[in-house]
N, CA, C and O atoms as a GROMACS GRO file, in nm:
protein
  468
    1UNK      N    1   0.082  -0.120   0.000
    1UNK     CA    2   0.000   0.000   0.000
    1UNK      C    3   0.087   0.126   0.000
    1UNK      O    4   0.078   0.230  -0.066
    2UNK      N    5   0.183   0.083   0.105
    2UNK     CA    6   0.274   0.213   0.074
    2UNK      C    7   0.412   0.221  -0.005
    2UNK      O    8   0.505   0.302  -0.015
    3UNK      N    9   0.382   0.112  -0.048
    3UNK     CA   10   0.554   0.153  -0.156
    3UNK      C   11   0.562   0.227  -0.263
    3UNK      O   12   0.483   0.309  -0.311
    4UNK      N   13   0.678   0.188  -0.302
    4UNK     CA   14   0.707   0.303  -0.394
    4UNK      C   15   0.691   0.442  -0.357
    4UNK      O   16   0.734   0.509  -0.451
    5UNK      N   17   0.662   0.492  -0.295
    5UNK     CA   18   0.619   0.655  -0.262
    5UNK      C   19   0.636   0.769  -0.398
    5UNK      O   20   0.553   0.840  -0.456
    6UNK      N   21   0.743   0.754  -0.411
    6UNK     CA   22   0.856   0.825  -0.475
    6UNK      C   23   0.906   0.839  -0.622
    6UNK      O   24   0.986   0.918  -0.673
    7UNK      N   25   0.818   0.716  -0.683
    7UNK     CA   26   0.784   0.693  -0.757
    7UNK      C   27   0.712   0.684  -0.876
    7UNK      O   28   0.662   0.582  -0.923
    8UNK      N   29   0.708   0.820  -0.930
    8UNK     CA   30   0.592   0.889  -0.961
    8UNK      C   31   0.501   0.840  -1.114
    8UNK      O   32   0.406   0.888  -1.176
    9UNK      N   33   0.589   0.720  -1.130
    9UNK     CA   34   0.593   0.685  -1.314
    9UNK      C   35   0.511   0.581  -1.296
    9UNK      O   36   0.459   0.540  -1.401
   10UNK      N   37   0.465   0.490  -1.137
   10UNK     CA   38   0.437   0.384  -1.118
   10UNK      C   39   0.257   0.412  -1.151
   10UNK      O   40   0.179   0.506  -1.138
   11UNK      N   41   0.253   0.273  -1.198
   11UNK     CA   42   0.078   0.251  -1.244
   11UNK      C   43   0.033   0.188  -1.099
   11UNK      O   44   0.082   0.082  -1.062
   12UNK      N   45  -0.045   0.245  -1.034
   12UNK     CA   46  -0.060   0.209  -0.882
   12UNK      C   47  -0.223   0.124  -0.886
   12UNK      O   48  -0.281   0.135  -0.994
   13UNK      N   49  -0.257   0.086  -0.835
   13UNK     CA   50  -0.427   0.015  -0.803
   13UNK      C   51  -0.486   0.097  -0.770
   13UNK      O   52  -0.463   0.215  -0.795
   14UNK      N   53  -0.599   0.042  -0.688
   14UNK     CA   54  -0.636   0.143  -0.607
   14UNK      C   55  -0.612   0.160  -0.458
   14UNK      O   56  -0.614   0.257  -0.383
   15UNK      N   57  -0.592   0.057  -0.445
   15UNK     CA   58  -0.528   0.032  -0.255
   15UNK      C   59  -0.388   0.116  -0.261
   15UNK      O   60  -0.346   0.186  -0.170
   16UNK      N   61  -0.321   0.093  -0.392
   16UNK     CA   62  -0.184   0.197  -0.370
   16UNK      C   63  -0.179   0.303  -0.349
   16UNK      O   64  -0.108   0.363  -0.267
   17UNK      N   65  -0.277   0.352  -0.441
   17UNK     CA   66  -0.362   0.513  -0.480
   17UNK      C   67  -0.390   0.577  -0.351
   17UNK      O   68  -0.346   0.691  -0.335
   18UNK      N   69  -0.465   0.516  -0.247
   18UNK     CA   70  -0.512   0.545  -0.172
   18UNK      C   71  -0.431   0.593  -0.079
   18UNK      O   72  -0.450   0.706  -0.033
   19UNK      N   73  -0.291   0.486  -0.024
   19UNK     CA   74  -0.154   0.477   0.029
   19UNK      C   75  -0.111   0.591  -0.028
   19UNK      O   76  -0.078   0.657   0.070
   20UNK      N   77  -0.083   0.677  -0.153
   20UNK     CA   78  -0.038   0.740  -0.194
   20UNK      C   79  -0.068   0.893  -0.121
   20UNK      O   80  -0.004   0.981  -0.064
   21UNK      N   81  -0.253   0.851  -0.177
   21UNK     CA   82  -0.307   0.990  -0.091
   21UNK      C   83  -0.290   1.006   0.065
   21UNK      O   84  -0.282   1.121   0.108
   22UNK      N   85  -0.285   0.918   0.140
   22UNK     CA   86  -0.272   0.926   0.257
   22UNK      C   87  -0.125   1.006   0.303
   22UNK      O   88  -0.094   1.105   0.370
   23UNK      N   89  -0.062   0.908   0.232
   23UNK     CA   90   0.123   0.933   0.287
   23UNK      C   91   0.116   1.075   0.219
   23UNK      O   92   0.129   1.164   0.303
   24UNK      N   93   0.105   1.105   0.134
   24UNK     CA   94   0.102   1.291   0.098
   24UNK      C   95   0.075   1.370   0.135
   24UNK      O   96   0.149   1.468   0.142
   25UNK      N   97  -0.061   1.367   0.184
   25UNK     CA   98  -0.170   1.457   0.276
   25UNK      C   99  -0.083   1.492   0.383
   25UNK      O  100  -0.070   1.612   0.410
   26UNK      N  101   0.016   1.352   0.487
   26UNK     CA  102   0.028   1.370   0.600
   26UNK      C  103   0.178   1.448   0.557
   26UNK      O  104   0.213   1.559   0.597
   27UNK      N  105   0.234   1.382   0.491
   27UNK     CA  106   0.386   1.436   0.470
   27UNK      C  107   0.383   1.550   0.430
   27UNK      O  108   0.487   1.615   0.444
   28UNK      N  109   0.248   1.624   0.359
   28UNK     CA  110   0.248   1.764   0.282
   28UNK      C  111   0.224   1.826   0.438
   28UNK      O  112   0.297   1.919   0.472
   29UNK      N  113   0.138   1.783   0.517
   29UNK     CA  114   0.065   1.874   0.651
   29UNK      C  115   0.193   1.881   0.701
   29UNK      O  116   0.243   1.982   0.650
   30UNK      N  117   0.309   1.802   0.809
   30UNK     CA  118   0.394   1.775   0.833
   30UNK      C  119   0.502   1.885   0.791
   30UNK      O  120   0.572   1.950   0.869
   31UNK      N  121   0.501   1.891   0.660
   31UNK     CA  122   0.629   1.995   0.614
   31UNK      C  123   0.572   2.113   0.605
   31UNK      O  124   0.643   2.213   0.603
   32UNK      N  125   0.409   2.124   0.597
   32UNK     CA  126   0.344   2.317   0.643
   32UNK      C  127   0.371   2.311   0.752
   32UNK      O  128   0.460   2.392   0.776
   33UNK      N  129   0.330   2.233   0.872
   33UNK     CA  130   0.362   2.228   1.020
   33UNK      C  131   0.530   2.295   1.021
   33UNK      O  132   0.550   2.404   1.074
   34UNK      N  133   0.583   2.258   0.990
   34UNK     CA  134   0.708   2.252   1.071
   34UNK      C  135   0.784   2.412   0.958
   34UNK      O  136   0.869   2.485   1.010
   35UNK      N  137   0.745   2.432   0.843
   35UNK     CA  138   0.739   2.550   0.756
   35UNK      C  139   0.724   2.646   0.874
   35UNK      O  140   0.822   2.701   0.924
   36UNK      N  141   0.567   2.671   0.929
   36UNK     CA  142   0.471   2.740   0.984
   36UNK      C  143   0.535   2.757   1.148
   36UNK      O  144   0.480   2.830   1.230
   37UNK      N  145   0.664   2.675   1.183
   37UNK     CA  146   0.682   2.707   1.322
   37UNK      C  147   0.836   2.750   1.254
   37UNK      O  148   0.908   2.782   1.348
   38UNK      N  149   0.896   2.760   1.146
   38UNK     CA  150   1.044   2.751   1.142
   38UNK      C  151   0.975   2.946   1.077
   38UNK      O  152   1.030   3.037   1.140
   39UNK      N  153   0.887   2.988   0.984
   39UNK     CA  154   0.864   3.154   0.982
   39UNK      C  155   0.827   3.161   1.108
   39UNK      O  156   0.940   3.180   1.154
   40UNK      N  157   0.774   3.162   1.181
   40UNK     CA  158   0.714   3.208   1.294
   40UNK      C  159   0.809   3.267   1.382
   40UNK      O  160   0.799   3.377   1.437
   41UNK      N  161   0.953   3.139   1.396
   41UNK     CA  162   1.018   3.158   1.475
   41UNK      C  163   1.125   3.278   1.426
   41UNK      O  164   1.205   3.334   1.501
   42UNK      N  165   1.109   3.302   1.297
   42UNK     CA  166   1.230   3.361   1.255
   42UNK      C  167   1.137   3.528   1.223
   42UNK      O  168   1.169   3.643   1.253
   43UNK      N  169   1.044   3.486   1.166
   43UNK     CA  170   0.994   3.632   1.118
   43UNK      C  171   0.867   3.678   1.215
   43UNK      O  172   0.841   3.798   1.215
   44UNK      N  173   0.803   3.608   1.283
   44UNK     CA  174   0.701   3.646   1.365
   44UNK      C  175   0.576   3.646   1.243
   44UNK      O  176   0.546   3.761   1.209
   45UNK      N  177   0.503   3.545   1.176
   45UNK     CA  178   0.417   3.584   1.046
   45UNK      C  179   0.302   3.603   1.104
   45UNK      O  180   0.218   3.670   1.045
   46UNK      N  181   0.275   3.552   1.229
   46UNK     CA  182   0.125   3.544   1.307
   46UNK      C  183   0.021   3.472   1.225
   46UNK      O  184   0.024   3.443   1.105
   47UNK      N  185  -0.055   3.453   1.302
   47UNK     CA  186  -0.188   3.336   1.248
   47UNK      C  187  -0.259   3.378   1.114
   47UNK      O  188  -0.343   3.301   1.068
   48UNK      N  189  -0.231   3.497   1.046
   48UNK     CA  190  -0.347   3.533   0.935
   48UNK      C  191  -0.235   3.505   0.841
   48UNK      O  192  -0.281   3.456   0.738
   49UNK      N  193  -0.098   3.517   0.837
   49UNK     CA  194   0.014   3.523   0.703
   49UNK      C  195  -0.016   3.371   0.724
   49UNK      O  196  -0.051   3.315   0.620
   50UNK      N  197  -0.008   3.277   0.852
   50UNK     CA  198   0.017   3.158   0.850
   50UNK      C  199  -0.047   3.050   0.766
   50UNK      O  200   0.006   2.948   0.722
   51UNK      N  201  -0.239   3.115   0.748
   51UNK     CA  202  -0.313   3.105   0.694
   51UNK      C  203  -0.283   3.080   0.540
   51UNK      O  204  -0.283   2.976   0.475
   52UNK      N  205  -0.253   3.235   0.497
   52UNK     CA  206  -0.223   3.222   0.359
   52UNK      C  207  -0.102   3.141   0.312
   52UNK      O  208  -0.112   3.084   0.204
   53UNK      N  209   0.032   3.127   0.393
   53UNK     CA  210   0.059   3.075   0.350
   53UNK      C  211  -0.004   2.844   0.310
   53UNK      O  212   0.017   2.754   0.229
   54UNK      N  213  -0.068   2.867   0.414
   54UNK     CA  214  -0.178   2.732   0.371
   54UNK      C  215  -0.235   2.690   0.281
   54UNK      O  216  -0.220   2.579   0.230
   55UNK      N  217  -0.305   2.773   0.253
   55UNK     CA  218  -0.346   2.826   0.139
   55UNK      C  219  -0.314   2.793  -0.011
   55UNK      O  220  -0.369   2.726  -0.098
   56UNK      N  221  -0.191   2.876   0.001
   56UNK     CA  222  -0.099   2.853  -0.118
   56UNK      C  223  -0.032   2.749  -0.163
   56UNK      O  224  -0.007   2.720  -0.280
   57UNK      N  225   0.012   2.661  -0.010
   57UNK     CA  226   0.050   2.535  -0.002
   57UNK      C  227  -0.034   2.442  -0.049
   57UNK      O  228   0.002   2.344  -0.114
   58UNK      N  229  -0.152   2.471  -0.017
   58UNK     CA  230  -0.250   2.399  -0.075
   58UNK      C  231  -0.251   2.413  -0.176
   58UNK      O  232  -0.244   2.304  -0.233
   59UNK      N  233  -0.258   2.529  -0.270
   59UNK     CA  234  -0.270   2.513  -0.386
   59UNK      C  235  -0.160   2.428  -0.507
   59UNK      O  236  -0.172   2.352  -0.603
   60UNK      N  237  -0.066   2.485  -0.440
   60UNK     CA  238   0.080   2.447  -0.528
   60UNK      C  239   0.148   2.308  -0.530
   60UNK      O  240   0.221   2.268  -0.621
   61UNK      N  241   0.108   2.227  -0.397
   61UNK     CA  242   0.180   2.146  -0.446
   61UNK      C  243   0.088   2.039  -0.506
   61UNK      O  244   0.132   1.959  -0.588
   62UNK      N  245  -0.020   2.037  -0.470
   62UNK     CA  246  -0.105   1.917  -0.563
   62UNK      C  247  -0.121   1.916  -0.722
   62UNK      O  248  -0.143   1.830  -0.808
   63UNK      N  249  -0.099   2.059  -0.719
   63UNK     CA  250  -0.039   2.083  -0.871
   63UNK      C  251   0.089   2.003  -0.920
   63UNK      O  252   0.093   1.917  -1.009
   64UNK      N  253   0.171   2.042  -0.858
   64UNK     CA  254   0.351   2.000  -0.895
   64UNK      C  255   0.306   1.896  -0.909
   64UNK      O  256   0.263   1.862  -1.019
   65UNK      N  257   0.304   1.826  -0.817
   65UNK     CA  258   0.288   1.674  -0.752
   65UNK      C  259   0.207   1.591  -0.877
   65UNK      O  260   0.252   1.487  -0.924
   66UNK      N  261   0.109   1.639  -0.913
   66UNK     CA  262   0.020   1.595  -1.058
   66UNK      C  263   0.121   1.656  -1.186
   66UNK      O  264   0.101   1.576  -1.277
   67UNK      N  265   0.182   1.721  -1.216
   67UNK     CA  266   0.252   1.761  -1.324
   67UNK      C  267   0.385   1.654  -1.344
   67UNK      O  268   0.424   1.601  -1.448
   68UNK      N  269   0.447   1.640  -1.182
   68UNK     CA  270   0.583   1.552  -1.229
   68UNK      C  271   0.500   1.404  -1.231
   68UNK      O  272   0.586   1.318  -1.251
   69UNK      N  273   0.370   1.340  -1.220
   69UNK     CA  274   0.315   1.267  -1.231
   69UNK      C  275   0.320   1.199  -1.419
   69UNK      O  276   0.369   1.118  -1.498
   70UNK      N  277   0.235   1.304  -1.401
   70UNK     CA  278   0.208   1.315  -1.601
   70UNK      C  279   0.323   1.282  -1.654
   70UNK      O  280   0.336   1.176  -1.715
   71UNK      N  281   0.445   1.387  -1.636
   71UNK     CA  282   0.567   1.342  -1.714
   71UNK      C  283   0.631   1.249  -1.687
   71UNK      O  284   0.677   1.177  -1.776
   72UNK      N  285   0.653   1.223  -1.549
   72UNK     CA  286   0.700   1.085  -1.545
   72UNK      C  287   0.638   0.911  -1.625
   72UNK      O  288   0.700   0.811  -1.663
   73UNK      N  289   0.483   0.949  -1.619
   73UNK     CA  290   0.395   0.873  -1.694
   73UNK      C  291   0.412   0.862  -1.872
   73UNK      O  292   0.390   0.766  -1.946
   74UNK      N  293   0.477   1.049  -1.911
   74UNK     CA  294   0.456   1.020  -2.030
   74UNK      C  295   0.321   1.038  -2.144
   74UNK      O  296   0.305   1.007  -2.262
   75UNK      N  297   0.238   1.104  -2.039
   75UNK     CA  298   0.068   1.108  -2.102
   75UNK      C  299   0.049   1.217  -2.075
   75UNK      O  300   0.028   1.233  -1.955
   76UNK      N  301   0.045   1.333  -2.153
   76UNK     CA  302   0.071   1.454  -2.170
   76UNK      C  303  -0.113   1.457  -2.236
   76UNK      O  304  -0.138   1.542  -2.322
   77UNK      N  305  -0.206   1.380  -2.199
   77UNK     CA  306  -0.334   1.407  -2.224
   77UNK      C  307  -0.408   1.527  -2.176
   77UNK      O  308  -0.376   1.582  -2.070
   78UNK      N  309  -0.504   1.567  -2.250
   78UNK     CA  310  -0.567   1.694  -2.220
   78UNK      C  311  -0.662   1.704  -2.087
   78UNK      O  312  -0.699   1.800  -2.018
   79UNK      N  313  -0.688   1.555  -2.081
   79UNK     CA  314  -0.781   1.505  -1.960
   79UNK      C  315  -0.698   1.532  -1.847
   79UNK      O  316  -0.733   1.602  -1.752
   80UNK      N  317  -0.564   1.463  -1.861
   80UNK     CA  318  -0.496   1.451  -1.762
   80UNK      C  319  -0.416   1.617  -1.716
   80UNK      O  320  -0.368   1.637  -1.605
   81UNK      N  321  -0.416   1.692  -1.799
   81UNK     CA  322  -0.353   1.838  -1.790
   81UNK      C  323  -0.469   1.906  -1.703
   81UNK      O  324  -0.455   1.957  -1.592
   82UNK      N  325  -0.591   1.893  -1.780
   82UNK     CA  326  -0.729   1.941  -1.651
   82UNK      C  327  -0.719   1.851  -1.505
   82UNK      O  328  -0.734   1.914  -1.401
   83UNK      N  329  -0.697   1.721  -1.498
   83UNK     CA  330  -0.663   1.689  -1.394
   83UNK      C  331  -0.588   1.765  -1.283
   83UNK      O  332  -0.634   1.834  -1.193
   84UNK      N  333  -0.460   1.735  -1.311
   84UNK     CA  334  -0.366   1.817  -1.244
   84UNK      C  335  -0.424   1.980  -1.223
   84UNK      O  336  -0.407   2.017  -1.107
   85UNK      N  337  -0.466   2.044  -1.278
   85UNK     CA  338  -0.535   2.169  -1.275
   85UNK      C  339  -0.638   2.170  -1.171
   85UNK      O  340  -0.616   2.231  -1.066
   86UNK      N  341  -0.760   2.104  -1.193
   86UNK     CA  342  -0.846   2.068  -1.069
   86UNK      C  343  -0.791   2.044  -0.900
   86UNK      O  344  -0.822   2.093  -0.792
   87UNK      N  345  -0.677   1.923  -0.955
   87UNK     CA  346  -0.631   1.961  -0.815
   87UNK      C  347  -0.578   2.073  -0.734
   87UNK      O  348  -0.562   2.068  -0.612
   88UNK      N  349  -0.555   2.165  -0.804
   88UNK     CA  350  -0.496   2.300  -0.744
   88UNK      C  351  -0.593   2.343  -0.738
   88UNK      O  352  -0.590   2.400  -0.629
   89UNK      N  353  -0.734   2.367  -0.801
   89UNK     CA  354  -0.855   2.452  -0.762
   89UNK      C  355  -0.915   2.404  -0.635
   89UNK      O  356  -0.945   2.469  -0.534
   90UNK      N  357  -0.934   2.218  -0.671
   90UNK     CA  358  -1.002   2.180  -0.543
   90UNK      C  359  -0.912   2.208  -0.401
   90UNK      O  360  -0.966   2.213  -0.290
   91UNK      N  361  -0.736   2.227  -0.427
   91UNK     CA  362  -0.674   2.265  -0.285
   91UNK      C  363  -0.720   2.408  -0.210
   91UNK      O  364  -0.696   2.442  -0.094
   92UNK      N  365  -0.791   2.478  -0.310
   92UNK     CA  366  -0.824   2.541  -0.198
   92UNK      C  367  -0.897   2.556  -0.086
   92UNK      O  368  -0.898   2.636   0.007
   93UNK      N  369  -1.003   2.386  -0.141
   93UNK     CA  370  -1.117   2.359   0.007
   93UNK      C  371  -0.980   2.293   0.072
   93UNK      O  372  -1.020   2.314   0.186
   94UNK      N  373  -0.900   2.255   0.085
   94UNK     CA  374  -0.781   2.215   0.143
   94UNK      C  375  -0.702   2.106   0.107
   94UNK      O  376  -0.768   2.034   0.032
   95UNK      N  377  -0.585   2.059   0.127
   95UNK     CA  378  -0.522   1.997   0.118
   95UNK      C  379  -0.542   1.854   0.094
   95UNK      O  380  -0.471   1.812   0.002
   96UNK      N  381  -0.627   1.755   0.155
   96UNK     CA  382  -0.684   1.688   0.157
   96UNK      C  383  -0.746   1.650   0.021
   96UNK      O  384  -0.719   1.545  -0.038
   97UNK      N  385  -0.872   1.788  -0.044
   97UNK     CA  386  -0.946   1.732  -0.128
   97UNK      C  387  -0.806   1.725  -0.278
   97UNK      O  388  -0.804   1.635  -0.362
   98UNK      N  389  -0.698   1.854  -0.271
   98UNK     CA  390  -0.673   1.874  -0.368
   98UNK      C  391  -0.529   1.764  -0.442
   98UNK      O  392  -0.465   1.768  -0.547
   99UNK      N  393  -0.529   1.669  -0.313
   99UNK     CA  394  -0.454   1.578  -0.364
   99UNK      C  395  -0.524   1.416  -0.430
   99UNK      O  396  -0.461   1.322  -0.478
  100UNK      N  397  -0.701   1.431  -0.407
  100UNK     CA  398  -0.772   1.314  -0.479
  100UNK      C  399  -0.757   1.313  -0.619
  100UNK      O  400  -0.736   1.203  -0.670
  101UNK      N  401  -0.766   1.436  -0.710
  101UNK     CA  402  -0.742   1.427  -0.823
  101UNK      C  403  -0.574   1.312  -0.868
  101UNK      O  404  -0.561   1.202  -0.922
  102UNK      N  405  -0.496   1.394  -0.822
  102UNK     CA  406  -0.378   1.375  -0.779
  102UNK      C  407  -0.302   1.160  -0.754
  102UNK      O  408  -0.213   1.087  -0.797
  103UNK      N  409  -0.428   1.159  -0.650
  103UNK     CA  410  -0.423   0.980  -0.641
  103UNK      C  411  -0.457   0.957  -0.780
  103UNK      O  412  -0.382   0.897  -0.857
  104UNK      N  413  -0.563   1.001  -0.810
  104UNK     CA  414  -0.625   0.928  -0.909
  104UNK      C  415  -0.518   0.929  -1.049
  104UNK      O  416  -0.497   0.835  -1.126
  105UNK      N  417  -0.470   1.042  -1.050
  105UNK     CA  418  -0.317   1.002  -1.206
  105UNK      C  419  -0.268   0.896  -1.158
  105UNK      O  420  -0.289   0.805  -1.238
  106UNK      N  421  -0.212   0.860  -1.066
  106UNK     CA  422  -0.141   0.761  -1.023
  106UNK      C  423  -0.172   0.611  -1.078
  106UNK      O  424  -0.089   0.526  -1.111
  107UNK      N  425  -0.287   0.603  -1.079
  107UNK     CA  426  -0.378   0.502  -1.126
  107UNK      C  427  -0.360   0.546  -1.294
  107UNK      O  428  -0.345   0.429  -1.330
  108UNK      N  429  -0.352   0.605  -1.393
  108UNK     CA  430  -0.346   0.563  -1.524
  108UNK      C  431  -0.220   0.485  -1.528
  108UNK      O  432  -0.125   0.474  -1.451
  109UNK      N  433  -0.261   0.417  -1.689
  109UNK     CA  434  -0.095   0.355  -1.704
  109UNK      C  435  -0.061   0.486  -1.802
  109UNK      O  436  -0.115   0.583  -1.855
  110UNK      N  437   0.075   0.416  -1.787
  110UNK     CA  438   0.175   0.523  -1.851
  110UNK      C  439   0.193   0.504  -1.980
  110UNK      O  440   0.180   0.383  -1.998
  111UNK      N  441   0.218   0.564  -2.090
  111UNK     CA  442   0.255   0.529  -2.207
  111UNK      C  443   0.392   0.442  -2.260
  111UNK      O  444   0.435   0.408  -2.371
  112UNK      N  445   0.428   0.429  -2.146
  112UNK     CA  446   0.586   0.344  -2.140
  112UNK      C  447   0.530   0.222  -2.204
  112UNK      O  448   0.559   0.171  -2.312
  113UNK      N  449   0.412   0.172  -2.083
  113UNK     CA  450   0.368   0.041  -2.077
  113UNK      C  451   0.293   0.008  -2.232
  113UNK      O  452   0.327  -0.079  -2.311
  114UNK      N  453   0.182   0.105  -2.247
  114UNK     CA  454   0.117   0.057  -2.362
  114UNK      C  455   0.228   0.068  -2.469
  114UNK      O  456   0.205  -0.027  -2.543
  115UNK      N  457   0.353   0.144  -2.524
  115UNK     CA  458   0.454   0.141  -2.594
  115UNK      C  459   0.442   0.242  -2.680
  115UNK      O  460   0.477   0.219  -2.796
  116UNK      N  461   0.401   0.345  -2.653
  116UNK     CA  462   0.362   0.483  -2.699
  116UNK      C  463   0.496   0.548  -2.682
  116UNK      O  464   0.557   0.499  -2.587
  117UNK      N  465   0.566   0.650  -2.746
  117UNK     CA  466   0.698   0.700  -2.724
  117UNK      C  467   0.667   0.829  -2.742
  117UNK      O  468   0.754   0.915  -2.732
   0.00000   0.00000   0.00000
C-alpha cells in the first residue's frame, strides 16, 4: 500500500492510490507544520500570514505533484492536464481534497507500458 512513494511513473491500483493519498496529505501537513513554526520563529508571520501561506501550499503542491506525475507517466493528455489543474482549484477547500485528483493520475498507465513514445 505504501511503496514506492517516490515513484511517480508507477501505475498504482487502487489500494496503492489510496496509500499514496494518505502518505502525501500527512507528509504535505507535516512539512506546512514545521514551515509554519520555522517563519514564525524567525519572522514572527502570526496566524493570518500563517493562513495564507496554507493556502498557497494547498494550492501548489497538488499541482507539482500531478505535473511531475504526467511526465513521469509520459501522457501529456488533455484530460490529464485538466486533472492536475483541478487539483490545485479543489486545494483550496484544502489539502486533503486537492490531492484526490492527484491519487487518481497515479492510477493511469503510462505510455511506457502501452509502448507509446
Amino acid at each position: 500500500m505504501f511503496s514506492d512513494l517516490f515513484d511517480y511513473g508507477k501505475d498504482r491500483n487502487t489500494k496503492e492510490a489510496f496509500g499514496f493519498y494518505i502518505a502525501y496529505t500527512i507528509m504535505g501537513l507535516l512539512a506546512l507544520f514545521i514551515l509554519g513554526i520555522v517563519l514564525e520563529i524567525m519572522f514572527s508571520i502570526g496566524l493570518e500570514n500563517g493562513k495564507k501561506l496554507g493556502y498557497v501550499f494547498a494550492i501548489i503542491v497538488p499541482i507539482t505533484i500531478s505535473f511531475i506525475i504526467i511526465n513521469k507517466k509520459n501522457t501529456m493528455k488533455f484530460t490529464y492536464i485538466l486533472l492536475a489543474l483541478l487539483s490545485g482549484i479543489l486545494g483550496l477547500f484544502g489539502a486533503f481534497i486537492g490531492l484526490i485528483p492527484t491519487a487518481y493520475l497515479t492510477t493511469r498507465i503510462s505510455n511506457k507500458k502501452r509502448g507509446v513514445q
